[in-house]
C-alpha positions as CSV (number, residue, x, y, z in Angstrom):
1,X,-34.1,-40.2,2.4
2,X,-31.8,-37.7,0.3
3,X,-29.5,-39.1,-2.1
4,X,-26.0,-38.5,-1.3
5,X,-25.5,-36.6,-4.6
6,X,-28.0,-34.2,-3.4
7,X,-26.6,-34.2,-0.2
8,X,-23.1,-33.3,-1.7
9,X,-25.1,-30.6,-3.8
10,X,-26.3,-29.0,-0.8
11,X,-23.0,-29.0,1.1
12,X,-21.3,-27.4,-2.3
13,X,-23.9,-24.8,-2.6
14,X,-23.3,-23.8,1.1
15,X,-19.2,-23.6,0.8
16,X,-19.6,-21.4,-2.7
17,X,-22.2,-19.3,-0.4
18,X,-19.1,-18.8,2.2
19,X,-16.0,-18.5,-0.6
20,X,-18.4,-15.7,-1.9
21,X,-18.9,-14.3,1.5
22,X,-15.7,-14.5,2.7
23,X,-13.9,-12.7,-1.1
24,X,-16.3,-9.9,-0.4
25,X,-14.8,-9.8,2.9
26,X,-11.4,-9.7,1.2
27,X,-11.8,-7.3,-0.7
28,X,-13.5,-4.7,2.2
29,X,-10.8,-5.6,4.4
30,X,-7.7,-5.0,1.1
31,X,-9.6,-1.6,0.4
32,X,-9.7,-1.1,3.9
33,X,-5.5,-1.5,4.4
34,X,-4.7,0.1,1.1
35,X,-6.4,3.4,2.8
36,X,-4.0,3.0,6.3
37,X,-1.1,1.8,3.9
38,X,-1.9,5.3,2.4
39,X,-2.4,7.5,5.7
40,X,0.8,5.9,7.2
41,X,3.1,7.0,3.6
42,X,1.3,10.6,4.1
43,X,2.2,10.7,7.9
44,X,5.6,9.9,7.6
45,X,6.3,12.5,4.6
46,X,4.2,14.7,7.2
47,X,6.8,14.0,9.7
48,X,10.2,14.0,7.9
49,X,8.8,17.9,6.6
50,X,8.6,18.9,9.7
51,X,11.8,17.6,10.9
52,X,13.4,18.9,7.7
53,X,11.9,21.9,8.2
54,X,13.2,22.3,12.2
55,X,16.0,21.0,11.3
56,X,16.6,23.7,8.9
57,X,15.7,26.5,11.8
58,X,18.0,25.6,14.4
59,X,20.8,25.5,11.9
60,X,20.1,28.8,10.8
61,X,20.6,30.0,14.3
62,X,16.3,30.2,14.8
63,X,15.8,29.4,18.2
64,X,13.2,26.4,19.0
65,X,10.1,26.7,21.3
66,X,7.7,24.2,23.0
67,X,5.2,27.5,23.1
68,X,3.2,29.4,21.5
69,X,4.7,30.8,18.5
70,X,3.7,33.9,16.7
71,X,0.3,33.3,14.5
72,X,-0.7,29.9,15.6
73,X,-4.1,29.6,17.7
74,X,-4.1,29.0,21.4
75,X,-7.1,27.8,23.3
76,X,-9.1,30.5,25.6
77,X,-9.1,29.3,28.8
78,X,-11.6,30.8,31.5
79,X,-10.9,31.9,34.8
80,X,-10.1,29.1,37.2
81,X,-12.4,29.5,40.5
């Protein structure tokens, strides 16, 4: 029959196998939101550009379109049957 201090030995062994486990976890998942914290900053000084820049056009009388606008690519589309 085990002793209980090997017992408790065991059991410790198994919860420093899951702290370890579950910091490496940590620190994938803290990487892991430091890079969408990142992307997000990035997109939203993306978006408040454009919007400056818009902004900017239809106050100095440009007119806005939903189109295609002169140099930007627009997809071939074949000939529907």
């Amino acid at each position: 029959m085990p002793s209980v201090l090997g017992m408790l030995e065991a059991r410790e062994k198994k919860v420093r196998e899951e702290v370890a486990r579950l910091r490496e976890e940590a620190e994938r998942v803290q990487a892991a939101l430091v890079a969408a914290e990142g992307a997000l900053v990035r997109l939203a000084g993306a978006r408040e550009t454009v919007a400056e820049v818009l902004g900017e056009q239809a106050g100095q009388g440009g007119e806005l379109t939903s189109g295609a606008v002169a140099g930007s690519t627009v997809p071939h589309r074949g000939v529907a049957s």
